[in-house]
Each structure stands twice: as structure tokens, then as C-alpha cells.
Backbone bond lengths (Angstrom), bond angles and torsions (degrees), N, CA, C in turn:
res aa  C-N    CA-C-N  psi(-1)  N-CA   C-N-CA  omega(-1)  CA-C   N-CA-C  phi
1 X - - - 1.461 - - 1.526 111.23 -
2 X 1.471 103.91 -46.65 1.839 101.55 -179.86 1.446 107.68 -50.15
3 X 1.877 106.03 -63.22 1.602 110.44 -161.46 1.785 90.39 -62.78
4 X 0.718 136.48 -52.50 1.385 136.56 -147.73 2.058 95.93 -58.11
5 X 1.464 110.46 -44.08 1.487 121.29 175.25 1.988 106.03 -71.80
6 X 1.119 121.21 -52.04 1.652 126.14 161.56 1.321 96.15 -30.61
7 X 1.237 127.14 -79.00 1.519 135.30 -154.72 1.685 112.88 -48.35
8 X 1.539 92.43 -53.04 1.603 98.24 176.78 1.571 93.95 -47.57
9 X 1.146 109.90 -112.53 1.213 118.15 -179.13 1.680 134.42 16.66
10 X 1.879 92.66 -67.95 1.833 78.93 161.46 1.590 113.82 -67.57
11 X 1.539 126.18 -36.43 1.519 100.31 163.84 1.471 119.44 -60.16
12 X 0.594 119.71 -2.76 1.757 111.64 -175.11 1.772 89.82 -91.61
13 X 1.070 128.47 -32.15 1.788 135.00 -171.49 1.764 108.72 -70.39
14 X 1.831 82.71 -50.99 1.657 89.77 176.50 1.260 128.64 -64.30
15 X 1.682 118.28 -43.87 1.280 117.30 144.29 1.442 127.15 -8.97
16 X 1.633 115.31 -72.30 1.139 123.84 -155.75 1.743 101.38 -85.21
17 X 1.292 98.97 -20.33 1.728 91.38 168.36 1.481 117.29 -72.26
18 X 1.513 105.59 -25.55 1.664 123.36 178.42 1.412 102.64 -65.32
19 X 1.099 134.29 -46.92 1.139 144.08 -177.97 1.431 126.18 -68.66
20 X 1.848 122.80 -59.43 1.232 108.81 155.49 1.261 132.43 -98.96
21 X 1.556 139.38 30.96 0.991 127.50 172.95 1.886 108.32 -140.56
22 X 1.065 114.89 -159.20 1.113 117.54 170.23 1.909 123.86 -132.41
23 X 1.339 94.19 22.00 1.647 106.04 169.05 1.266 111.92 -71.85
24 X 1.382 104.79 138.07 1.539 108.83 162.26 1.166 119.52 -32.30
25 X 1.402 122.71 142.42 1.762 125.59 172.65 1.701 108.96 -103.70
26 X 1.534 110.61 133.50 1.588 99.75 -176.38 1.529 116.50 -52.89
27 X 1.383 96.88 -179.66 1.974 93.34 -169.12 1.435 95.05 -76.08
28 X 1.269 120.87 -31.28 1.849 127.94 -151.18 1.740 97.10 -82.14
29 X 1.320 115.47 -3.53 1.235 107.33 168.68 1.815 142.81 -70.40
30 X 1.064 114.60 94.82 1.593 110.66 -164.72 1.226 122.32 -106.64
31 X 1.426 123.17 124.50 1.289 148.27 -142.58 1.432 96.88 -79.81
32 X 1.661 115.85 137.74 1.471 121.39 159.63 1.334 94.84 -165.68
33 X 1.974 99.75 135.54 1.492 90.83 158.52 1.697 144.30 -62.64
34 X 1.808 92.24 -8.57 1.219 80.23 165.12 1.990 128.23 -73.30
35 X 1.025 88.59 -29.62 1.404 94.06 -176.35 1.904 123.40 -82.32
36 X 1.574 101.33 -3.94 1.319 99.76 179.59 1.735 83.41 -102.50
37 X 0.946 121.59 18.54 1.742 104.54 -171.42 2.041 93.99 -112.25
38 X 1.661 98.78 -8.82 1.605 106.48 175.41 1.094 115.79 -96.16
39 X 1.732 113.33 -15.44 1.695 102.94 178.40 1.032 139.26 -85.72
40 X 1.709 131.66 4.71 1.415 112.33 164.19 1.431 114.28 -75.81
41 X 1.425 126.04 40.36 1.587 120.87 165.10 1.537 94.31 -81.27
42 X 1.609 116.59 -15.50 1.279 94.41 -173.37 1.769 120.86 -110.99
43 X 1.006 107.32 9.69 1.476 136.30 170.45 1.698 94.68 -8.31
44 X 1.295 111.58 -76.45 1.227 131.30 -173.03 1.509 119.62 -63.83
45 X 0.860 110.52 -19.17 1.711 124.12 176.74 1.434 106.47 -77.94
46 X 2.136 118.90 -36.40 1.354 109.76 -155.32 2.069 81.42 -81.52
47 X 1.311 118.45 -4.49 1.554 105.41 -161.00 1.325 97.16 -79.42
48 X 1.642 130.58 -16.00 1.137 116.22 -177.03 1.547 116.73 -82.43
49 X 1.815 107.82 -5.25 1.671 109.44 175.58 1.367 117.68 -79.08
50 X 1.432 102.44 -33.47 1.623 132.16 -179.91 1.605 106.79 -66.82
51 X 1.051 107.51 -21.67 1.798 118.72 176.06 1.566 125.83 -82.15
52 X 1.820 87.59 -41.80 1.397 109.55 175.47 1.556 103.97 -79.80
53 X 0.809 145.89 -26.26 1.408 154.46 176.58 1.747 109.31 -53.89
54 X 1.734 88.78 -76.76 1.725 104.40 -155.13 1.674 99.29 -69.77
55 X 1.771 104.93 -46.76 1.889 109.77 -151.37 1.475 83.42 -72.75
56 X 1.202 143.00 -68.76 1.304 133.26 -154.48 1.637 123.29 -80.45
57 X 1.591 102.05 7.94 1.391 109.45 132.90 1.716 134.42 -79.35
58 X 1.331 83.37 -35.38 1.773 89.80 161.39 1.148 121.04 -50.42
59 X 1.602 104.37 -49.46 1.740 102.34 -157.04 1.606 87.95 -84.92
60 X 1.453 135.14 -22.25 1.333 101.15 -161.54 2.022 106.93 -97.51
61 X 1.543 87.24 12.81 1.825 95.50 -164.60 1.996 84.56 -88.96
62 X 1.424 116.84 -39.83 1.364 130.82 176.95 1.805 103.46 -42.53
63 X 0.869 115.41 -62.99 1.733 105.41 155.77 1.158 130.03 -9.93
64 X 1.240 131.66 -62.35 1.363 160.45 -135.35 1.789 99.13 -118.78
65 X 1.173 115.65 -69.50 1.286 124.42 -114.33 1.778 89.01 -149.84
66 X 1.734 112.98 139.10 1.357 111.89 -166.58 1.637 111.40 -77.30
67 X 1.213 102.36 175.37 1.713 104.02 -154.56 1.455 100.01 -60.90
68 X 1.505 121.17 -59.30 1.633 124.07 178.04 1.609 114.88 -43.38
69 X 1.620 120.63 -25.00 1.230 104.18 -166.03 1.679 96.85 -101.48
70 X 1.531 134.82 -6.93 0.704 146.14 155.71 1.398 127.79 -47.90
71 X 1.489 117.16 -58.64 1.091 132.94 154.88 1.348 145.61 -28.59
72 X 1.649 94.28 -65.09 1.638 120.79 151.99 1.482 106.63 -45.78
73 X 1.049 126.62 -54.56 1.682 126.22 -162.61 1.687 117.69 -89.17
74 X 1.525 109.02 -23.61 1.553 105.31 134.90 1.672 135.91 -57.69
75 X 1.594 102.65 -47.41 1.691 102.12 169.88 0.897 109.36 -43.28
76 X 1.499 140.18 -57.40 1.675 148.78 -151.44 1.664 98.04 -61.77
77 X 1.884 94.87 -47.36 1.780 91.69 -164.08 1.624 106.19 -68.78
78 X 1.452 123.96 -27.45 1.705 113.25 171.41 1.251 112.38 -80.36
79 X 1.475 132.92 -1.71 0.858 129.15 169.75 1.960 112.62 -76.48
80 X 1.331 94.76 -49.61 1.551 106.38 172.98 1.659 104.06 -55.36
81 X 1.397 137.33 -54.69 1.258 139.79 169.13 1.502 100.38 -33.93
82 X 1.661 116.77 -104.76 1.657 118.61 -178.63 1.087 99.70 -39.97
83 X 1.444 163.77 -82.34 1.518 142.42 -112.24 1.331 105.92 74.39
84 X 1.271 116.40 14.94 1.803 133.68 179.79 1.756 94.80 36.16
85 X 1.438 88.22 60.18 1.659 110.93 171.27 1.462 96.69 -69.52
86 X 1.452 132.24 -36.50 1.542 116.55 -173.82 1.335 109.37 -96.34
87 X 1.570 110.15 -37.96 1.751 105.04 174.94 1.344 106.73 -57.92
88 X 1.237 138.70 6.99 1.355 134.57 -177.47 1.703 92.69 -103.92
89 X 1.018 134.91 -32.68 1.280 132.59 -177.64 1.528 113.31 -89.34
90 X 1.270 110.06 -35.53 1.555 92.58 158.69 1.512 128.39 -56.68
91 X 1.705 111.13 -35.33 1.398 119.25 178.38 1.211 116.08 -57.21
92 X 1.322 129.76 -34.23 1.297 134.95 -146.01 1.790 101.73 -118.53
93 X 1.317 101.71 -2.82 1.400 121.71 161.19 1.228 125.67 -66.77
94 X 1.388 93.03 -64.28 1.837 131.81 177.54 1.801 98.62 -48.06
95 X 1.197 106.26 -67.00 1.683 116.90 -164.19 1.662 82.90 -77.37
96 X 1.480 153.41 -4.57 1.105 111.61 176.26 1.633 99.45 -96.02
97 X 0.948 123.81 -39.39 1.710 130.52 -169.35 1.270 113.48 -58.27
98 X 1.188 99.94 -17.77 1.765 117.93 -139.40 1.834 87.06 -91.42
99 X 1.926 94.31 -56.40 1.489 107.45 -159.08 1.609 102.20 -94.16
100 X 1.426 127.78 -16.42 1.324 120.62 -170.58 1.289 98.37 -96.47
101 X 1.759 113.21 176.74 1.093 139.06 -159.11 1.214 131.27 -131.26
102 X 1.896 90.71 -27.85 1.533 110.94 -176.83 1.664 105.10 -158.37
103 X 1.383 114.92 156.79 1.677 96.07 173.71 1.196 132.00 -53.28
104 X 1.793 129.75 -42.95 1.318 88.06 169.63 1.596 122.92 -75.63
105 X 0.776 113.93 11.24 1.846 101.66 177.35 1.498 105.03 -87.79
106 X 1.266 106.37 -38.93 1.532 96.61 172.15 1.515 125.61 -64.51
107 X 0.978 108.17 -40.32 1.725 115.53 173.20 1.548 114.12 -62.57
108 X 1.666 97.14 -41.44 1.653 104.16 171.95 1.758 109.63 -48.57
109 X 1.295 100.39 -54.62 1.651 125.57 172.68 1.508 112.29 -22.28
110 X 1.412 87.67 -62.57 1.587 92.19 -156.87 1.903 113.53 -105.55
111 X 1.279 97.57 8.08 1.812 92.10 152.18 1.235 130.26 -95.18
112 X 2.103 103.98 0.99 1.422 110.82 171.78 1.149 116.98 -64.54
113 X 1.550 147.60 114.31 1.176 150.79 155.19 1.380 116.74 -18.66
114 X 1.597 112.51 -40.59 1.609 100.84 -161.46 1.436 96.78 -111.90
115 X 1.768 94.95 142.41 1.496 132.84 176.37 1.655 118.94 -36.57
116 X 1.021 122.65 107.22 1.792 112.74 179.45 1.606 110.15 -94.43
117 X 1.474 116.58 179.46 1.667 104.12 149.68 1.033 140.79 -1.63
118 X 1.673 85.83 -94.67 1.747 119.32 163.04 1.760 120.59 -3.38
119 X 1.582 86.05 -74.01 1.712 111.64 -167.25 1.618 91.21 -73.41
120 X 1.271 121.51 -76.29 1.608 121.14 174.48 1.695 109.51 -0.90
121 X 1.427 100.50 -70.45 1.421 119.37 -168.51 1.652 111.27 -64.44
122 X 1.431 112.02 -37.49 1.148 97.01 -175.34 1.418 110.95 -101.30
123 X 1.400 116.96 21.82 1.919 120.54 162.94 1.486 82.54 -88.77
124 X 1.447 116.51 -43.27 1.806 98.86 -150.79 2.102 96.13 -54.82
125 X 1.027 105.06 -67.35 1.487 125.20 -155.91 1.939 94.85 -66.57
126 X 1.142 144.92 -35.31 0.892 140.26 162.17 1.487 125.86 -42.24
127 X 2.108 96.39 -61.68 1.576 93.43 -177.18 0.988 102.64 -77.89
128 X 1.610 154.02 -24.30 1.659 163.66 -156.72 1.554 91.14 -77.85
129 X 1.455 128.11 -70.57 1.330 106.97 158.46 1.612 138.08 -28.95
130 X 0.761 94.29 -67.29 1.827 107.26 164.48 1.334 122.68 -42.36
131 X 1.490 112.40 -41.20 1.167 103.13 170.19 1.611 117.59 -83.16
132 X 0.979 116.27 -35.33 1.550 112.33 173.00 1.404 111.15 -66.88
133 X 1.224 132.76 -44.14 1.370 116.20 179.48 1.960 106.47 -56.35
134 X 1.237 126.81 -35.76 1.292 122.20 -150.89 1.443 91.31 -83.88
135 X 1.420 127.44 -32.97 1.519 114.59 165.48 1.006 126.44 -62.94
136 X 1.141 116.61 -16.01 1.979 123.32 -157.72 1.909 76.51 -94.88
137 X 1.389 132.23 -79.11 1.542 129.50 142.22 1.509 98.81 25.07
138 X 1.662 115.74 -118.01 1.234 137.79 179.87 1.678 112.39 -20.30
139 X 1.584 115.54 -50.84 1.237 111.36 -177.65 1.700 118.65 -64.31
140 X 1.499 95.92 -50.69 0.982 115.74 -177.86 1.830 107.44 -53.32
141 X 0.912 132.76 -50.27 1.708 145.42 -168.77 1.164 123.30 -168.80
142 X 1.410 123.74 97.55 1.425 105.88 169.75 1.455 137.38 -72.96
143 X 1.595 124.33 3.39 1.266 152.52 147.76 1.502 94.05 -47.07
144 X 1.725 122.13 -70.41 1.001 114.87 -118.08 1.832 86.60 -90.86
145 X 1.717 101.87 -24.76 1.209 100.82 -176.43 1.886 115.91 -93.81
146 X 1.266 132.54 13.68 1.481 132.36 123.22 1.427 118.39 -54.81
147 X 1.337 102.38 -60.60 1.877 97.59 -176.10 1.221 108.99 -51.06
148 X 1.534 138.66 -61.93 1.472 148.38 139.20 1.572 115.93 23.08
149 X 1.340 97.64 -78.11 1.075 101.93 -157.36 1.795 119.46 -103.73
150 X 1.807 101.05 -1.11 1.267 113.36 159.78 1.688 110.68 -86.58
151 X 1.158 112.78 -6.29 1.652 106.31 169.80 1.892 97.58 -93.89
152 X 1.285 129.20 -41.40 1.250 129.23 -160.30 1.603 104.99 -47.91
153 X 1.761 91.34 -53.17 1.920 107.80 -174.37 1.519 103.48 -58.95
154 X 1.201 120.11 -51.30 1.510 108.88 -173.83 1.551 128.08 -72.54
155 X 1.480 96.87 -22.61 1.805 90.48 -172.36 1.729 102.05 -113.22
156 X 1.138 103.93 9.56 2.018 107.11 167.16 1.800 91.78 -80.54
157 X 1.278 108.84 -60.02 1.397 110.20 -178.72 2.277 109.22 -52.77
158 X 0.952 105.67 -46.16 1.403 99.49 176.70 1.632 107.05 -68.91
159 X 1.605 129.54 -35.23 1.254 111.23 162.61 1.685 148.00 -62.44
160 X 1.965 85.31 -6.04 1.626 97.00 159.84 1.119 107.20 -98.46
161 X 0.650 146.72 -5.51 1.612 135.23 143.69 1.407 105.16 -64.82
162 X 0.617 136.36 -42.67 1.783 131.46 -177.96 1.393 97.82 -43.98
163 X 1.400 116.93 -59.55 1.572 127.24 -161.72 1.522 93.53 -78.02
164 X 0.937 144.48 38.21 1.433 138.93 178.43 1.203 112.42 -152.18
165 X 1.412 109.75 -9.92 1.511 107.33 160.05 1.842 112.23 -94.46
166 X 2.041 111.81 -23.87 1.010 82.18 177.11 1.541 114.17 -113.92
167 X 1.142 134.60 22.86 1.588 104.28 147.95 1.511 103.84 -129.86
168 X 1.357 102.32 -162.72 1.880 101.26 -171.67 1.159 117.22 -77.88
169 X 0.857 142.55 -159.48 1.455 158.83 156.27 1.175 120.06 -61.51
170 X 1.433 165.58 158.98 1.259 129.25 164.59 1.804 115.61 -126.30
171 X 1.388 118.03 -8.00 1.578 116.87 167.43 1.332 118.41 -86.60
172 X 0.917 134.54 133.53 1.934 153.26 178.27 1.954 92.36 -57.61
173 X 1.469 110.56 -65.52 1.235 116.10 -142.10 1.977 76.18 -123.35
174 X 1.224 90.94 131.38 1.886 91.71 -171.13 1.669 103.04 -118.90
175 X 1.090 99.15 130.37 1.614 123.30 174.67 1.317 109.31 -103.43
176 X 1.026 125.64 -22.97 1.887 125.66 -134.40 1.850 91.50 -99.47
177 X 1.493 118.31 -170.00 1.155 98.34 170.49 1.233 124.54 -133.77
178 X 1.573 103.01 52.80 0.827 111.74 155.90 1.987 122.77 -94.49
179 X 1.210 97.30 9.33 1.532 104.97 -168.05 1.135 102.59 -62.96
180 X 1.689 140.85 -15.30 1.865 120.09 -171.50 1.746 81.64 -91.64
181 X 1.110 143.98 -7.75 1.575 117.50 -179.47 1.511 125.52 -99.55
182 X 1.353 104.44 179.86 1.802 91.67 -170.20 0.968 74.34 -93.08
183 X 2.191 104.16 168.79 0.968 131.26 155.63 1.449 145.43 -76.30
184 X 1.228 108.29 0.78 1.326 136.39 160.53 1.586 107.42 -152.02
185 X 1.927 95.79 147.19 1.667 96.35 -176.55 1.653 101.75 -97.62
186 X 1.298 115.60 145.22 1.223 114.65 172.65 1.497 116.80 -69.19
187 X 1.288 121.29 178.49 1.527 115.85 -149.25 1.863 101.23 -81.15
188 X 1.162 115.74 -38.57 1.659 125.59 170.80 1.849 106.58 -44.44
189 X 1.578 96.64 -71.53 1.453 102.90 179.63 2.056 110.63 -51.80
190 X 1.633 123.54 -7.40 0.752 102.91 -175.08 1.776 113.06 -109.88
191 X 1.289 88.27 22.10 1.805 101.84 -159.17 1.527 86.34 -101.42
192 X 1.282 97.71 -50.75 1.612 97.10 -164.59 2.010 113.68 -66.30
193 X 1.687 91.30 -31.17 1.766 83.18 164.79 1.333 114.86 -62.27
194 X 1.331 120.58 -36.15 1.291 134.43 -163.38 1.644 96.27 -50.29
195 X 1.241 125.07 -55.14 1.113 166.75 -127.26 2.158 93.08 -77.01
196 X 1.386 77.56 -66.61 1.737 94.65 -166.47 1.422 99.45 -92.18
197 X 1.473 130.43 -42.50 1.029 96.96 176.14 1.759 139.07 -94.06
198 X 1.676 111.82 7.85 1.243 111.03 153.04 1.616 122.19 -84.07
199 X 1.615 107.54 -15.87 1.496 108.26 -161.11 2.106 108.47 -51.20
200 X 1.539 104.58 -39.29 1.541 95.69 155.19 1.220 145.94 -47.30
201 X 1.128 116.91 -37.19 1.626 127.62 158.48 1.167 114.09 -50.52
202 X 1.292 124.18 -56.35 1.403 112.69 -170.91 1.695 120.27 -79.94
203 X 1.538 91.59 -13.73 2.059 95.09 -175.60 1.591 87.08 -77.24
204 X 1.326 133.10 -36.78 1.211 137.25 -170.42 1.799 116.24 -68.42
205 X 1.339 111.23 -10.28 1.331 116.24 -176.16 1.614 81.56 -119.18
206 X 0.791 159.35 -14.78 1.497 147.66 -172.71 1.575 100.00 -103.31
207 X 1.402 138.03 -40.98 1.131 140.97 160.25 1.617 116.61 -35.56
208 X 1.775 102.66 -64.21 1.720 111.50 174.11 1.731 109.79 -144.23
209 X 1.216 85.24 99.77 1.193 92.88 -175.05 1.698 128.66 -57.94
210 X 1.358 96.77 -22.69 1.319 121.78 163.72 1.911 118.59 -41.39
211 X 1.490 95.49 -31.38 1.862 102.88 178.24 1.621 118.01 -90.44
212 X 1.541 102.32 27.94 1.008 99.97 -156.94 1.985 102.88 -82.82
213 X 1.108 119.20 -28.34 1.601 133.92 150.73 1.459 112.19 -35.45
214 X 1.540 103.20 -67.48 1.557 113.57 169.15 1.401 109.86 -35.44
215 X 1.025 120.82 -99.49 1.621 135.18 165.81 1.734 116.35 11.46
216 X 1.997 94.58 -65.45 1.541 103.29 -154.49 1.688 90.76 -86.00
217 X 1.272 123.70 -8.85 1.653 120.95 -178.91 1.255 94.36 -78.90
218 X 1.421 120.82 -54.42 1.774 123.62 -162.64 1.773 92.34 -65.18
219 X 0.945 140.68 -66.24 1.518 145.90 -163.27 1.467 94.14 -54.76
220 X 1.534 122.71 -44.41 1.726 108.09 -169.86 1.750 109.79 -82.94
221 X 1.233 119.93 -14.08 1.247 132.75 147.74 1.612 122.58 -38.59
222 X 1.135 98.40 -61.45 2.126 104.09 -168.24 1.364 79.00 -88.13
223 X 1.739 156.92 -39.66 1.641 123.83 -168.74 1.453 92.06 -88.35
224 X 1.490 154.70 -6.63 1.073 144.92 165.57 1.622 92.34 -76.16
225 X 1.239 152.67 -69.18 1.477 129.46 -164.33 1.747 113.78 -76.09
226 X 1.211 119.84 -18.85 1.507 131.92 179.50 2.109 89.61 -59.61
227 X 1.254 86.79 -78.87 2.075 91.66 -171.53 1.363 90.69 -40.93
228 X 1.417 131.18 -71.57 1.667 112.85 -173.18 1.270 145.06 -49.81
229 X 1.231 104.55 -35.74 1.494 106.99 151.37 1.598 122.29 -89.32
230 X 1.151 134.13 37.39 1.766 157.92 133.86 1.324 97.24 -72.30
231 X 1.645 111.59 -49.23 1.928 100.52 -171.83 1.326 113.66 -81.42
232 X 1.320 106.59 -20.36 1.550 114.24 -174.61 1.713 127.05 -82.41
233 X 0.820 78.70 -26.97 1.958 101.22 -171.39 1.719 91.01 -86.42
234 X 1.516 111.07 -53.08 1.288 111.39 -158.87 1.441 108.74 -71.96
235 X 1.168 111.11 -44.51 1.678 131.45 157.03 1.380 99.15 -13.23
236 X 1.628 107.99 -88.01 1.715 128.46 -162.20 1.733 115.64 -69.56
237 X 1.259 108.10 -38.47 1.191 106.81 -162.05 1.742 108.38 -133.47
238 X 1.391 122.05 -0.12 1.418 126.00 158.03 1.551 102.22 100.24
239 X 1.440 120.66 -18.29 1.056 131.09 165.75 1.573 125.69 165.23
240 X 1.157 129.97 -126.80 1.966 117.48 -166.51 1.722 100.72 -116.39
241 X 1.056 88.24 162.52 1.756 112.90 165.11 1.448 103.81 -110.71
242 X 1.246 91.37 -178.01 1.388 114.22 157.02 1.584 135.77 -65.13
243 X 1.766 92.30 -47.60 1.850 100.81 167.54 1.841 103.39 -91.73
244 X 1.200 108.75 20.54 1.265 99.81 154.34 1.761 116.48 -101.51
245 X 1.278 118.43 -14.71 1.536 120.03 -175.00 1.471 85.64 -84.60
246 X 1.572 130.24 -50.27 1.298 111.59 161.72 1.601 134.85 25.14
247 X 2.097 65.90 -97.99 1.581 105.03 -152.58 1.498 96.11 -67.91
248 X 1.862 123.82 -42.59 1.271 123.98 151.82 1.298 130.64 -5.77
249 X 1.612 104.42 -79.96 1.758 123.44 160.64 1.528 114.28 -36.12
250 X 1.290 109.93 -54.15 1.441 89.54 -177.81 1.564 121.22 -78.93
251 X 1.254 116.36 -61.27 1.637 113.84 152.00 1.360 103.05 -1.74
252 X 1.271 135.78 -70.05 1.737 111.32 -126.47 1.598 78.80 -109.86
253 X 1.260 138.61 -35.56 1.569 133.06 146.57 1.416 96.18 8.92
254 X 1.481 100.41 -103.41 1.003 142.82 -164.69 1.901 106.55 -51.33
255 X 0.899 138.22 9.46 1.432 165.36 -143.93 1.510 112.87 -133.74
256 X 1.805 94.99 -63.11 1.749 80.97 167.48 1.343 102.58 -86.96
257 X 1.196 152.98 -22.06 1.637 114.45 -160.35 1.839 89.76 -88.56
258 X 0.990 109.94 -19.65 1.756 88.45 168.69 1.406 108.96 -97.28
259 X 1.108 129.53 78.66 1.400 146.99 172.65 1.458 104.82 -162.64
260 X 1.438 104.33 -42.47 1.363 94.77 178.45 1.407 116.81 -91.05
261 X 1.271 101.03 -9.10 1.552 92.47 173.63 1.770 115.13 -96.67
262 X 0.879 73.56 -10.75 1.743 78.14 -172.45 1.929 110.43 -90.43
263 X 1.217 125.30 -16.05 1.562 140.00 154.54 1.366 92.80 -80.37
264 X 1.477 132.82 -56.40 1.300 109.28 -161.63 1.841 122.66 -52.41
265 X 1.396 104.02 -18.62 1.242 117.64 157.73 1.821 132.77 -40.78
266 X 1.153 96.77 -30.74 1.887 124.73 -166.41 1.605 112.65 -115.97
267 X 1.203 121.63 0.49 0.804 119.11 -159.65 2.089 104.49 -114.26
């Protein structure tokens, strides 16, 4: 009964690695929709691989090589990880809100593959943000900017889940890709995100307690844009997609390190 419950589970993990990234999946992994329809409990868990990947290429490229070019050459490596599976959903976000008028045009919008303005503009100014905060980060602490940015990956990903527990779904007939997951997580699957993707926050306030300002600014940041885009999405389109958990993910990303950098100022 245990191994038989273990087993699920790492398939239910592998799934979700199948899903947001582009790492190999072990061989022992075996496919069911039931079990890819259980894995975004782990949403937040794959942000801590995606962390281990990009930041500690940063910090070890920071050695070598100046902080900006460091930086840059970590982005690339989480980019190589996701397949900028979410920067693709912010894009296609951007060009749908941007260019539609009404829901279906927006939905029409945003199963178009190709890049408009809109989306253009909001990779430029999104990742350009991103990158300057993660240097200002790096300069500032490289302690502070691992801890940083291993809480950012895990609990942006637990704040799309947030938005997916609170409104519906919003396509009848689903293209997008979010179609192998449920549309709401049941309360177990939502404990265990709970689980991994706050567990950084708190090693991060127990580490220095001193960030504890930091912390509660960056966290009131991503539930101040999470509730707004609940009104916004739900507003236009009745509720989320897929490149809306995205566009979510990146948003609230991008949420804590400007929270924390921006208290780290006051502090």
C-alpha cells in the first residue's frame, strides 16, 4: 500500500516535470490521465529545480564573469529548463488583452502562436525588469539573492494555483495547455502546494529574521496582483487559461524580487 501510494506520487511529480519543463522524465515513469490531472500539487516544487538550475548558475557564473553578464546567462539557463513555457503565456496574454475586445477575440487572440506588439513589449519590459532587479539582488547579497529567488520560483508557481482555485476555467472546448489538468485542485493536492511553495518563506525568515518586512511587502505584492487579475481575467473572459497562470507566474515572480528590493531600501 505505501510503495504502491510512493509510486503514484513520483508519477504524479514526473508528470508535472513533463509538463513544465523540458528535462528528461525517468524511464519508470507511466503515463495516465489520471495522474497528470493530479500534478499541479506540484507546481511549486518543479520552481525549486528551476531555481537550482538558473540562480546557482548565476552565483557560480558571478565568479568569473560581471554581475549583469552573469545574470543574463542564468536567464537563458531557466529558459532552456521551462522552454519559457510561461514567458510564452505572458506573451500571448499581452497580445490577447492588448489586441481583443471581447472574449471570444481574446481567446481567439491568444491560441495564436505568433508574437504581436503587445506580447513583444511585454517580454521586453518584463524580463528587462527582471533582469535589473536580480543584479541589484546579486550585488546587494548573494545569500540574500539565492534565498530570493528560491522563494520567488516556488510561491509565483503556488500563486497560480491560487488563481485556479478562485475562478473557473474559462474555455468550453480546450486547446490551451492547460487541458491535461483539473480545474480546480482538491483540498489535499492544495496542502501539499501549500507545503512547497511557502516552505521558502519561512526558512528565509528563520535564516534572517531581519527580512521579515522584505518578505511581508513581497507576499502583499503577488496577493495584491493575484485578487486583480481574479477581477480582470474574470471581468474579460469569465475566468483563466492556461497562459493566464502563465502570465500569473511571471507577474508575481517578478513581485517578490521587487518587494524585496524595494524594502531592502528601508531597512
Amino acid at each position: 500500500m505505501i510503495f504502491s501510494t510512493l509510486r503514484e506520487e513520483l508519477n504524479r511529480f514526473c508528470a508535472s516535470l513533463m509538463f513544465n519543463t523540458r528535462l528528461p522524465i525517468p524511464f519508470f515513469y507511466l503515463y495516465s490521465e489520471a495522474t497528470v490531472s493530479r500534478s499541479s500539487r506540484y507546481f511549486p516544487l518543479i520552481g525549486w529545480i528551476v531555481f537550482a538550475g538558473s540562480s546557482f548558475s548565476i552565483y557560480g557564473f558571478s565568479f568569473l564573469l560581471p554581475p549583469e553578464i552573469s545574470v543574463i546567462l542564468g536567464m537563458i539557463v531557466s529558459v532552456l529548463i521551462t522552454g519559457g513555457f510561461h514567458e510564452d503565456g505572458l506573451a500571448d496574454v499581452c497580445d490577447a488583452f492588448g489586441g481583443g475586445w471581447n472574449k471570444e477575440k481574446i481567446l481567439e487572440i491568444m491560441k495564436d502562436s505568433r508574437i504581436g506588439t503587445f506580447g513583444s513589449l511585454g517580454l521586453i519590459l518584463v524580463l528587462g525588469l527582471k533582469f535589473y532587479l536580480l543584479v541589484h539582488l546579486l550585488r546587494t547579497s548573494p545569500s540574500i539573492f539565492l534565498l530570493t529567488t528560491w522563494l520567488a520560483h516556488s510561491i509565483s508557481r503556488w500563486f497560480a494555483l491560487l488563481l485556479m482555485m478562485l475562478i473557473p476555467y474559462s474555455r468550453d472546448n480546450d486547446l490551451s495547455k492547460s487541458k491535461p489538468m483539473v480545474k480546480k485542485l482538491p483540498p489535499s493536492d492544495f496542502i501539499v502546494s501549500v507545503f512547497f511553495g511557502w516552505l521558502p518563506a519561512f526558512y528565509l525568515l528563520l535564516k534572517n529574521q531581519d527580512l521579515t518586512s522584505n518578505v511581508l511587502l513581497a507576499v502583499a505584492l503577488c496577493f495584491g496582483t493575484v485578487f486583480y487579475l481574479r477581477y480582470y481575467f474574470r471581468k474579460w473572459i469569465g475566468g483563466f487559461t492556461g497562459d493566464c497562470l502563465g502570465f500569473t507566474q511571471q507577474t508575481t515572480e517578478l513581485m517578490i524580487y521587487l518587494g524585496i528590493s524595494v524594502s531592502w531600501n528601508f531597512i
